[in-house]
N, C-alpha and C positions, 0 to 999 in steps of 0.2 A: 346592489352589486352581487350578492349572494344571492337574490333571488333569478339574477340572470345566468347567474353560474350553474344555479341548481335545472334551471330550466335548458341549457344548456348539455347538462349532465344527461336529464331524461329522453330529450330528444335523440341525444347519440342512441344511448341504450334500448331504447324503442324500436329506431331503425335499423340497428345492430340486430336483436332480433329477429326483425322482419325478414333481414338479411342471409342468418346464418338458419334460420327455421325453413326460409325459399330455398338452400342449397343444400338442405340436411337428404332431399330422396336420394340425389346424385350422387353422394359420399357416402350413402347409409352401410354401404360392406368396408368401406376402405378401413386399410390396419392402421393401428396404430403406428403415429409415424410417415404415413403414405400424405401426399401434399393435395389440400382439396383444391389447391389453386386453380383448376379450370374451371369450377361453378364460381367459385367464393369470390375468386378476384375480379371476373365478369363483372361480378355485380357490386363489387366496391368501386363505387363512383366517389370525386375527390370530393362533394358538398358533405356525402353521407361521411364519410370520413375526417374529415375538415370538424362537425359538429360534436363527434365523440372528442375528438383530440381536446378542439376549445374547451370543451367542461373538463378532461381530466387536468389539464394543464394550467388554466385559469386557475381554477380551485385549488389546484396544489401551493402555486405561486401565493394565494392568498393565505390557506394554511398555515403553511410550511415556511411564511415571509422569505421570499426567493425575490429578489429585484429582477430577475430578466433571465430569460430562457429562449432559445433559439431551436426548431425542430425541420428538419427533413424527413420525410417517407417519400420511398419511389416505387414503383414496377418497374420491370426487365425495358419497358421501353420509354416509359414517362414517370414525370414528376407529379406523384399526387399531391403533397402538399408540401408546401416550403412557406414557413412563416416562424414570425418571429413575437415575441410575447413579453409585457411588461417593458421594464428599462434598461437601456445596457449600459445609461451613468444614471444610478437613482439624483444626483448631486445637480445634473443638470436637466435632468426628466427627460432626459433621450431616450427615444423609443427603438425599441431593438428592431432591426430590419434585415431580416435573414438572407437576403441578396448582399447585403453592404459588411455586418458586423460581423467583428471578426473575435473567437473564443479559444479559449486555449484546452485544447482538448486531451494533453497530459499523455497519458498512457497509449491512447488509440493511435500514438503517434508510433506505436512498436508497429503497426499493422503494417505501415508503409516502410519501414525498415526491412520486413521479414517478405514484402513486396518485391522491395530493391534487389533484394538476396537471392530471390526466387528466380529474376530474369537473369542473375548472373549464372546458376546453376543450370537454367534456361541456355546459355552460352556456351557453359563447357568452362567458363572460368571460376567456378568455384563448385566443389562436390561437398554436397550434405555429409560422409561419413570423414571427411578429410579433419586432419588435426590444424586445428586454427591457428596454432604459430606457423601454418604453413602460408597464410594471407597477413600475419601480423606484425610481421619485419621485426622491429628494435624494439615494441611494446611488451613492457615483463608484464608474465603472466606467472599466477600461481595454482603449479597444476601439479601437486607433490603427492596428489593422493589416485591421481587417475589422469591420460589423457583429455583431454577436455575436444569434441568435435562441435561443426557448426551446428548440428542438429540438437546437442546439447544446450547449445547456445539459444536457439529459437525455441524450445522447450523448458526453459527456464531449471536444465537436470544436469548444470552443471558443478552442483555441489558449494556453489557461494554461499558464505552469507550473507548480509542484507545492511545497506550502509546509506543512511538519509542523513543523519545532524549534519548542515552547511554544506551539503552535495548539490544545492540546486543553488547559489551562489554565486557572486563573483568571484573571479579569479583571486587569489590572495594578492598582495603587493608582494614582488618580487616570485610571483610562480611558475614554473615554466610555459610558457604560453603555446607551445608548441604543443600536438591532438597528445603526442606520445607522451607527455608530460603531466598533461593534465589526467591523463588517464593513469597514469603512473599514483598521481593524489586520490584518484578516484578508485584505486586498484581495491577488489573485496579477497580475501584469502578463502579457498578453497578448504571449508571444512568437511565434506564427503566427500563418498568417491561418486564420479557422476554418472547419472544414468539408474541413480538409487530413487529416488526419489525428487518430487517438484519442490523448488524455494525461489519462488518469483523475485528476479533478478536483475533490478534496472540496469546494475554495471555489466550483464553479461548482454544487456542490447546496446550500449555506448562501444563494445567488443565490436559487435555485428556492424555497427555505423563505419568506426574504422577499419573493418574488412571492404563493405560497397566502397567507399572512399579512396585505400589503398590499390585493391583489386582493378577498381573503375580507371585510377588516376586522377580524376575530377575531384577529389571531397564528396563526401560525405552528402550534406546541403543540395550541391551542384548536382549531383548523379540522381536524386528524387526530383529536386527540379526541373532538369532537361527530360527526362524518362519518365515522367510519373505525370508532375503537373502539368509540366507542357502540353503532353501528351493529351491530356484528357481537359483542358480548357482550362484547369483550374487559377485561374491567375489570382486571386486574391487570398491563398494559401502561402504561408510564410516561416520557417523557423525563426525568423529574426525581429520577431515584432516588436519584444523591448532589447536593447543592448545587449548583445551577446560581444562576451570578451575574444578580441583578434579580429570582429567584423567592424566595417565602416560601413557608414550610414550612407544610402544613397536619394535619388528620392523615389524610387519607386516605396523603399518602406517610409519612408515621412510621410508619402501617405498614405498608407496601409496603418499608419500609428492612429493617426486621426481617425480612425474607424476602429479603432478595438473597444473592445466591452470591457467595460473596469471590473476588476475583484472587490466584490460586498460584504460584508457582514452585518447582519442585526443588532440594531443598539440601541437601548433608550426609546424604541418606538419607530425610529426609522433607519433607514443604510448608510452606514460609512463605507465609503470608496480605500480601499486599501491598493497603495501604491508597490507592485512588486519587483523586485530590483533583478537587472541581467541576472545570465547564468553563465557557466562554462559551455565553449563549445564541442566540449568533449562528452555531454549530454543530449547534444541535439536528437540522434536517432532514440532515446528510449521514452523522452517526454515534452516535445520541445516546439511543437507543430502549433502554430494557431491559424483555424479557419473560418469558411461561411459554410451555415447549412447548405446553401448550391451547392458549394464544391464538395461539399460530404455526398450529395444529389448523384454526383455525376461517379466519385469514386464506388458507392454503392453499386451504384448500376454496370460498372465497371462488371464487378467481382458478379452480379447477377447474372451477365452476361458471359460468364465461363472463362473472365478475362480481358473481355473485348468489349469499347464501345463505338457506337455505330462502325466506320471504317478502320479505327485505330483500335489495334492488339497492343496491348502492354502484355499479357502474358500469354501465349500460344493454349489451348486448352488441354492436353495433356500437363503440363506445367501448374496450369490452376485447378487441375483434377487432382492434381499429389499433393498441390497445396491446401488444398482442402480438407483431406483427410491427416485421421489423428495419428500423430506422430509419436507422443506420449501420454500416459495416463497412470495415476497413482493407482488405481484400480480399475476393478470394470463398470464401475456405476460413478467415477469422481469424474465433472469436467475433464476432456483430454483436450492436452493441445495441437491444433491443426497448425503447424509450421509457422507460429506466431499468432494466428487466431485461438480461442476458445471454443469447444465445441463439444454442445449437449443436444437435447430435448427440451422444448418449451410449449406447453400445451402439443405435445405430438408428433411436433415439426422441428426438423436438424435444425438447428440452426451456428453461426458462423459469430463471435463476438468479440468484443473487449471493451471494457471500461476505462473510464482516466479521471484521477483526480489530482488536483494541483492546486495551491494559493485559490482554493475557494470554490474552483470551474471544479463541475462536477457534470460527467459527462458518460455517453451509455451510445454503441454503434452497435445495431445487430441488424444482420442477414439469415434471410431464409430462402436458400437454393433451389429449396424444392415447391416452395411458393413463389418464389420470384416477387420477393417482397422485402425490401431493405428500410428498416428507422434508424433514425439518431438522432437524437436529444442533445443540447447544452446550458448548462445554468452556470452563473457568475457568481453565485453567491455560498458560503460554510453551508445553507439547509439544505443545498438542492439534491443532498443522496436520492433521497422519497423518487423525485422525479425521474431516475434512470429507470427506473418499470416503466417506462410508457410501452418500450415495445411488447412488454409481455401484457400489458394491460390491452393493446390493441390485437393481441396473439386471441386473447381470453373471449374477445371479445366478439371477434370476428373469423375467427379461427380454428379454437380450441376443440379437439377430439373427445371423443367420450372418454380417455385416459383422465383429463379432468376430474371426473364426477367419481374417479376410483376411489372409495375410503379402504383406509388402512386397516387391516386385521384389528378385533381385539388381541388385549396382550393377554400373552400365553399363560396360565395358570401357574404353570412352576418355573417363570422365569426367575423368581428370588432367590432358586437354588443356583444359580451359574450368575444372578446379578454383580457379582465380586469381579468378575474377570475386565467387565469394563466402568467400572465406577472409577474414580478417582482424579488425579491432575494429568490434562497433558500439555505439553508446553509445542507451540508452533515452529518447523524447522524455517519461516520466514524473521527472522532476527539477527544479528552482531552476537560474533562472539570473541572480535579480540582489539577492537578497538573502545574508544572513549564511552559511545554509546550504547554496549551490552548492556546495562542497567537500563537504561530506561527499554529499550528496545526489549528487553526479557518481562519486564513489569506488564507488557502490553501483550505478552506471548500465551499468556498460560488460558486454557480454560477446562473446567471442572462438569465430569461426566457424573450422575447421580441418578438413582432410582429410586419410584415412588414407591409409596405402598400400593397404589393400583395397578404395578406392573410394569408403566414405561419409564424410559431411560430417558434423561434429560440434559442436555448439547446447549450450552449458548441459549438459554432459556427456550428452547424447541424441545416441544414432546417427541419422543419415538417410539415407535411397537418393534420387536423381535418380530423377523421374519422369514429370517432361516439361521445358519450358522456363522456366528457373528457379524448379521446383516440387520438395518433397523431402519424401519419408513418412519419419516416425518409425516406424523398426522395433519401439520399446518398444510404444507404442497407436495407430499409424493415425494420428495427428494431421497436419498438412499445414502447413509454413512454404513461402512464396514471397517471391521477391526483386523488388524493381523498382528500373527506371531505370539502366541497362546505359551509363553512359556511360564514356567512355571506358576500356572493356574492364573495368570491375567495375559489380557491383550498387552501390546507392547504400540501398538501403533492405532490412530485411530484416523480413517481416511473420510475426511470431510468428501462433498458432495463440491464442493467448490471446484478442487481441483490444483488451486495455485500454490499451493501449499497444501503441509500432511502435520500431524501432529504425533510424538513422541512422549512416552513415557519419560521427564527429568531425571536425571538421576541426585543426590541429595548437593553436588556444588553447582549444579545450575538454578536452584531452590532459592528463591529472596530471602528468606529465611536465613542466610548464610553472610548478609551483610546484615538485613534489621537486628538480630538479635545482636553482633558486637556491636551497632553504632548506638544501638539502645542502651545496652549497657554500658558503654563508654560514655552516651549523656548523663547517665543516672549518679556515676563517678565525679565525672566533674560534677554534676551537683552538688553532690555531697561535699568533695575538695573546694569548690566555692564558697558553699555556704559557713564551713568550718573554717576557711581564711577569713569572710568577712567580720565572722563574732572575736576571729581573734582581734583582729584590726578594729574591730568597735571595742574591744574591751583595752586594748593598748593606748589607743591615742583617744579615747574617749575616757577613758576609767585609768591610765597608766599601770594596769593589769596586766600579766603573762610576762613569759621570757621572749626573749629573742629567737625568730625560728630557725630552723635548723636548716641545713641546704638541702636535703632530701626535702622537708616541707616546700622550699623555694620552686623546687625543679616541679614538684606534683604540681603545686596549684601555677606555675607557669606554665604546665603542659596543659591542665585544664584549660584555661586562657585559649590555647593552641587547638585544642582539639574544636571546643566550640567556636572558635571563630571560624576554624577551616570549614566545620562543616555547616554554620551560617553561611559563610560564601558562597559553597556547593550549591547548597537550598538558592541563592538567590540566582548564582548566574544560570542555572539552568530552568529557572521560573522566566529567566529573556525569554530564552528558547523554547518556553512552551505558551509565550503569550499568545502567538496563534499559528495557523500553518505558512505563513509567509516566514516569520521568523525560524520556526525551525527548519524549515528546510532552506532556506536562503538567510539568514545572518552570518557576518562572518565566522567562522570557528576555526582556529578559537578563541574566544570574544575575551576582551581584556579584565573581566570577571575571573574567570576558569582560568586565568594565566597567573591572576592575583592569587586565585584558590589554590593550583595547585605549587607554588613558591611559597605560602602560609602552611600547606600540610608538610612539606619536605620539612619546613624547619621544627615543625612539630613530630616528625618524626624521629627529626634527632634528639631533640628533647624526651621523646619516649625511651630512645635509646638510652638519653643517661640515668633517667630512670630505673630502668631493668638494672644500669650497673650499679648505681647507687644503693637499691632496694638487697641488690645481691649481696654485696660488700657486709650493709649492715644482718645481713641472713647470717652469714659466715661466721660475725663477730658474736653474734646471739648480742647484740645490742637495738632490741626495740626498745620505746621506754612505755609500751604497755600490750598487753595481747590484742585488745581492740587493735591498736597503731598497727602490728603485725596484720594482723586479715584484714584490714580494709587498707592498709597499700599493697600486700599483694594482690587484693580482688581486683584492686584499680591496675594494676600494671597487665596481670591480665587481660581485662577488657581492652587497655590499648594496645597492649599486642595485637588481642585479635582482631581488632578495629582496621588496625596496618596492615595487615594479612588481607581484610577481608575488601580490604579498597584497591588492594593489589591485584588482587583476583579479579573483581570485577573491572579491572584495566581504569581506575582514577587516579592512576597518580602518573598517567601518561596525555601528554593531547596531540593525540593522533586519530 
């Protein structure tokens, strides 16, 4: 198997080659950036193409233990390849079949929102600078710190923050079933003002779903349906593939069910099928789309085509000329977004993107306009990230400008003298910050700039070189992060190369720091109060030793009790939710764990509280009955103070 993979491999790479060395005289002046697509694509025939693919994708799938992966590449007028790879049920050895299987491709589901949006604007019924309660009717919106427009909306700058624990879920029992309702559960609070900066924002495209829905009159669903798929052939594209809450089941999806590719994971040697439950349909527009590589085929070629495919326009091409270009950008070198696309340089070439990940599918759509050359990939299975580089692998391969071969400056000799201004933590403005999940969501936010002794600056373990004023290349691929806002002898901001998000200097209460060190110290307390009740109680009903304790001793080592159980709880019900990505993002929440947790801390709260009065009382009286006794129940009343404080802060003693 691996020797056919391998052999596989070199075949492409050979004829890749042959291919891009035959069309290097033709392109030999063109800039960087300029599309070689009149030799290159000539001469990408689908067998020579077909052969690189098979060995990257085989081999990853073997690698990478990925059950089944689905790919489309097209040109402006045909389908070079459409096929399907591995299994799309490892359980039943179904082979994936890129005409039939149908994947869920998560995120890429924004594209055809920001699509829908486009021919409205296209209409004259909805204007990109317009304020979005002016299509939103009765859905509250929280917009206290700035206007919020559409154009914000599809650029993801409209100051949200960022809300996953149980958002991809069913509806709760008893929730309001209506779009306004659910959106209302789904609502993120507006922590910037917008138009500052990017914080990738599923709830602000479940926003944009309910504008095409309301705007249209049709729903949401109905309005990409009639307009989009219809349009364009795509029939075996569906938001409703598993149960979505408020729809009925017809049979056109009964049997579109029977052709979906199951969610995998790696286990013990071979895949488990993981079964993933409805969601709300007040998410359909931002991740909710499942399809077949064809119909990825055909919407590609769509957008290659300016818009158009063969006789049918879905967007007039001035319309898909604005839509194309960047609408927003954290800087001049970060990902900008193109009116709900992504849009940078890959090996030279503009290109047009977005990714999706969801309960496992892990999925990659890129266009290149000026090649006239559209991929997209989809994998079933937790490993498949590896695989969304196919298009840049095929960019590399077949494609790639001498911008490639560019290496990075050495680093500059006296960078150690200004190395201080970008070393440090910055924490991601893509996070929660006023509901139940800021903690976990911050844990996951920070990452730490550092410098070597050899001069570069080190991101997310990627080296970098200075290359001009607070400018730095990624030695790995060219990529470019910049820093802004220099005050007081450090950057304040540091702008990844991504795009979707920017990172910020913390300041010291968004610091983990600020809940570890009370809940630590509050274990180490109740240790201590534990193990000092149990020698009592060994030495009383063991040995009929000691006095009777006192009710300040009763309340401590009851609050101990209190405190480690609550926050045993804590620890387990949010270990449900991080059993895998089905569970956190679709379990209900909040799960009857975290309902138990937080009715155990409340009354351990008040228990803190008689605490502090107890502890006070005997301050007042000057009746400790030893100095030890005195510091070590005030150390402990402290720690639980700040223990309370620090669970408050970071919003645990709320489930919302």
């Amino acid at each position: 198997m691996r020797f056919h993979q391998s052999a596989l491999v070199v075949a492409g790479i050979t004829l890749g080659l042959i291919v891009h060395l035959g069309s290097a005289p033709a392109n030999a002046n063109a800039a960087p950036g300029s599309p070689k697509a009149p030799a290159a694509m000539e001469l990408l025939n689908s067998d020579l193409l077909e052969a690189f693919v098979d060995g990257v994708v085989e081999t990853s799938l073997d690698d990478n233990k990925i059950a089944g992966a689905t790919v489309a590449v097209v040109s402006r007028d045909k389908n070079l390849l459409i096929k399907g790879y591995g299994f799309a049920n490892a359980e039943t050895r179904e082979r994936v079949d890129a005409e039939k299987h149908l994947f869920r491709i998560a995120s890429i589901t924004k594209t055809f929102t920001a699509t829908a949006i486009m021919q409205l604007v296209q209409s004259g019924d909805v204007s990109l600078d317009a304020d979005v309660r002016d299509y939103l009717g009765g859905i509250k919106l929280d917009d206290h710190l700035g206007t919020i427009t559409v154009a914000n909306l599809l650029s993801h700058s409209a100051g949200f923050e960022d809300f996953n624990l149980g958002a991809y879920g069913e509806a709760a029992p008893g929730e309001d079933p209506s779009l306004d309702g659910q959106l209302e559960v789904l609502a993120d609070h507006q922590v910037r003002p917008p138009g500052v900066v990017t914080a990738y924002s599923n709830y602000g495209y479940s926003l944009l779903g309910a504008i095409v829905g309301k705007v249209s009159g049709l729903g949401y669903a109905r309005y990409v349906q009639e307009n989009i798929f219809d349009s364009l052939k795509m029939h075996r594209s569906t938001y409703f593939l598993r149960g979505v809450s408020g729809r009925e089941d017809d049979a056109r999806l009964a049997a579109l069910r029977l052709d979906q590719a199951e969610s995998h994971t790696w286990s013990q040697g071979w895949y488990d099928t993981q079964q993933f439950p409805g969601s709300r349909k007040a998410i359909l527009a931002n991740g909710s789309l499942s399809t077949t590589a064809a119909d990825m085929a055909l919407y590609m070629r769509m957008h290659l085509n300016r818009g158009a495919l063969e006789d049918v326009e879905v967007l007039a091409e001035p319309t898909w000329t604005t839509m194309s270009e960047p609408l927003f950008r954290n800087g001049a070198y970060a990902q900008a977004n193109a009116h709900g696309f992504w849009t940078t340089n890959w090996g030279g070439h503009r290109v047009l993107r977005h990714g999706g990940s969801t309960h496992d599918f892990k999925s990659e759509l890129a266009i290149f306009p000026d090649l006239g050359l559209g991929v997209f990939v989809s994998t079933n299975t937790t490993t498949g990230s590896k695989l969304r580089r196919l298009p840049q692998r095929i960019i590399q391969q077949f494609f790639a400008s001498d911008i490639e071969t560019t290496r990075p400056p050495s680093p500059p000799e006296d960078f150690s003298d200004r190395a201080h201004r970008y070393t440090g933590t910055f924490i991601n403005t893509r996070r929660n910050s006023t509901r139940f999940e800021k903690i976990a969501s911050t844990l996951n936010a920070f990452t730490d700039a550092y410098a070597t002794n050899e001069g570069y600056l080190v991101v997310d373990d990627k080296r970098y070189v200075e290359i001009g004023t607070d400018l730095f290349q990624s030695v790995a691929d060219g990529s470019i992060i910049e820093f802004k806002g220099n005050d007081d002898g450090k950057a304040e901001w540091l702008i990844s190369a991504g795009g979707s998000s920017a990172y910020q200097r913390p300041v010291l209460f968004e610091k983990p720091v600020t809940i570890i060190a009370p809940v630590v110290a509050t274990l180490l307390a109740c240790l201590l109060i534990l193990a000092a009740g149990a020698r009592w109680m060994w030495r009383r009903f063991m040995h009929g030793l000691g006095e009777r304790p006192s009710v300040m001793d009763t309340l401590f080592f009851t609050n101990a009790v209190g405190w480690c159980a609550s926050l045993a709880i804590l620890a387990y019900a949010l270990s449900e939710y991080a059993e895998s990505s089905v569970a956190f993002y679709a379990l209900p929440f909040p799960s009857n764990s975290l309902k138990l947790y937080v009715g155990v801390l409340w009354l351990t709260t008040l228990l803190t509280a008689a605490c502090v009065v107890s502890s006070a009382r005997v301050q007042i009286a000057n009746a400790w009955p030893s100095r030890g006794a005195a510091i070590g129940y005030s150390a402990a009343v402290l720690a639980f103070v700040a223990c309370a404080i620090a669970l408050s802060h970071w919003n645990l003693y709320s489930l919302h």
